[in-house]
N, C-alpha and C positions, 0 to 999 in steps of 0.2 A: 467443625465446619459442617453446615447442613448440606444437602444432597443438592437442592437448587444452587447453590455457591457454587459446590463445583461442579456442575453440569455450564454454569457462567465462564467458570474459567477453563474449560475443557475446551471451548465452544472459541474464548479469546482468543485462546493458542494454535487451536486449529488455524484463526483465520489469520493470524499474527506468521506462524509458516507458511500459510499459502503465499498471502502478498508479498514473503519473504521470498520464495521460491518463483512467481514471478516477475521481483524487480531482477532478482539475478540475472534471469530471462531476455530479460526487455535489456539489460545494459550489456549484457554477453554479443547481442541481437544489433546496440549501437556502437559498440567496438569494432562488432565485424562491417556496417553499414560505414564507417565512420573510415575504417582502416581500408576497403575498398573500393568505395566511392564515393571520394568526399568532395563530391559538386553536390552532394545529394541534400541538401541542408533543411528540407522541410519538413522531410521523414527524422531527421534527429531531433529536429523542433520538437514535430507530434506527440516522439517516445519521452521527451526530457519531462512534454508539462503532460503528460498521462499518467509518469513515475511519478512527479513531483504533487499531483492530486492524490494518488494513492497513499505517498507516506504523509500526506495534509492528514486526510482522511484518518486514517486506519491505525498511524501511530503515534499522531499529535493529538488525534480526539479533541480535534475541533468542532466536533455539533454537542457534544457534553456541553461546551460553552452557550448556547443554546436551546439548552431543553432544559424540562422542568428539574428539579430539587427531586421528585421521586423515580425521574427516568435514568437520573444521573449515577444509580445506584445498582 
């Protein structure tokens, strides 16, 4: 494997534990919002579709679906 590959997938995993390490965050975050005040319902909203963009994003690789044939690479 050439030195750009894995500077790609160095780079993936980085970002694949980051988003990892903040959905943890953010649903630790609507446990505790959820389990102490749950009249609170728009800040759960906010976190569910902020999570649910992020795993769109970052781990369904939904804009691959939309980009070119040489970006997809």
């Amino acid at each position: 494997m050439d030195e750009k590959r894995k500077d790609i997938l160095k780079e993936a995993y980085r970002v694949g534990a980051a988003v990892f390490i903040l959905l943890m965050v953010l649903t630790i975050g609507e446990f505790f919002i959820g389990s102490i005040a749950f009249t609170w319902s728009w800040p759960l909203w906010g976190i569910s579709i902020l999570k649910a963009v992020m795993i769109i994003r970052d781990y369904m690789h939904l804009p691959r679906l939309f980009s070119g044939e040489e970006e997809a690479r």
